[in-house]
C-alpha positions in Angstrom: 103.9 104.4 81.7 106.1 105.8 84.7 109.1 104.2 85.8 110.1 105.0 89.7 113.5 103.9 90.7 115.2 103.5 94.2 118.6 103.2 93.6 121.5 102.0 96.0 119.2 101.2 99.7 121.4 100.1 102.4 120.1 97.6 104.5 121.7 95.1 107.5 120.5 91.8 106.8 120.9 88.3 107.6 121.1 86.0 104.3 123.4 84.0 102.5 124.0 79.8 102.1 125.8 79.4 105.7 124.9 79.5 109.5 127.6 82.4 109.9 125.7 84.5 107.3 122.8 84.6 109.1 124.0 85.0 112.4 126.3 87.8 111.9 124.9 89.9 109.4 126.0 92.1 106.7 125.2 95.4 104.6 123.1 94.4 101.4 122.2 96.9 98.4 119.2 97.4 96.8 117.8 99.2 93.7 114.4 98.9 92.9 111.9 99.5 89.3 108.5 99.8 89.6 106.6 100.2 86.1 103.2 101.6 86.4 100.5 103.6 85.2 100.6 106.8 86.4 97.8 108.6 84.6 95.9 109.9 86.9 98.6 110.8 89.7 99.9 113.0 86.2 97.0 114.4 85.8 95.5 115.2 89.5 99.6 116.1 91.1 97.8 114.5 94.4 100.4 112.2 95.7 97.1 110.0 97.6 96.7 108.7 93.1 100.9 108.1 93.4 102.7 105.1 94.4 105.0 106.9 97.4 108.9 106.0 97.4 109.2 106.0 100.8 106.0 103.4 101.0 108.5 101.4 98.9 111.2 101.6 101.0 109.7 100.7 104.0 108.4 97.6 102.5 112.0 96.7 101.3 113.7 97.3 104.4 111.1 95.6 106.4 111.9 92.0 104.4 115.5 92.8 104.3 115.9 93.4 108.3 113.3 91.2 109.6 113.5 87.7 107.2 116.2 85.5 106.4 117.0 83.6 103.1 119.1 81.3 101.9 119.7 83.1 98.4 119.3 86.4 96.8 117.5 85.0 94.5 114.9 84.2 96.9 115.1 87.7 98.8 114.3 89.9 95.3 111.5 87.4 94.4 109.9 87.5 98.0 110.1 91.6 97.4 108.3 92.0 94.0 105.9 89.6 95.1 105.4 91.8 97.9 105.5 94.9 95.6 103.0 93.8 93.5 100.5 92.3 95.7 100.9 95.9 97.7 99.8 97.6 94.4 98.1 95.8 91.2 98.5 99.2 89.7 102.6 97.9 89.4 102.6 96.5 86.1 106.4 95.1 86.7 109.1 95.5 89.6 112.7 94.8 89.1 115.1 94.2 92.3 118.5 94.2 92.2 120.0 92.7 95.4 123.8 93.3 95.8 125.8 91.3 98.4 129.7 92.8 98.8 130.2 90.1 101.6 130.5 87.0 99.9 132.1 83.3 100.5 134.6 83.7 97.1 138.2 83.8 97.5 139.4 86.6 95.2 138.8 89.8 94.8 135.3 91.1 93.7 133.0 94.4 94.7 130.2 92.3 95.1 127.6 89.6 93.2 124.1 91.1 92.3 121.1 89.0 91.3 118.9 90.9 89.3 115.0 89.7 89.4 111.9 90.7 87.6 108.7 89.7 88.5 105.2 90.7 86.5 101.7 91.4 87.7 99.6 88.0 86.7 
């Protein structure tokens, strides 16, 4: 079993609960866990039998920049569905979505939703 991370992608989006999110933007965070089998790109060393990180990225920035959601929750799901469908060789993908922009009066660094979603 290999585990690939992507830690800490920065993305300009437009999500969150009200109109002003969405219109005006702002940076969100992503880390990303893909468990798969990785067997065969062990034993060949041929990235074409890998799962590429920058194939991963690309995917993730693509549904960051280019959709809107409502929730965070919904964003991560909509990714590992994306993930997995990509490649059934992904056994599991976790996304952590961090938003440091958000409608809470106090201090805070930021709220992350944390989403796992499995190969049926």
């Amino acid at each position: 079993m290999v585990k690939m991370r992507i830690h800490n992608m920065m993305f300009y989006g437009f999500h969150g609960v009200y109109e002003y999110e969405r219109e005006q933007g702002q940076k969100f965070y992503i880390d990303a866990e893909l468990c798969f089998d990785g067997g065969k790109a062990m034993e060949t060393d041929d990235a074409a039998d890998d799962i590429e990180a920058a194939t991963i990225y690309s995917m993730i920035k693509d549904v960051v920049e280019n959709k809107r959601f409502h929730l965070l929750e919904a964003l991560a799901a909509n990714l590992g569905d994306r993930i997995l469908e990509a490649y059934p060789r992904v056994e599991e993908v976790t996304l952590r979505v961090r938003k440091p922009s958000v409608p809470i009066s106090g201090p805070l660094e930021y709220v992350e939703i944390e989403v796992t979603r499995k190969q049926k």
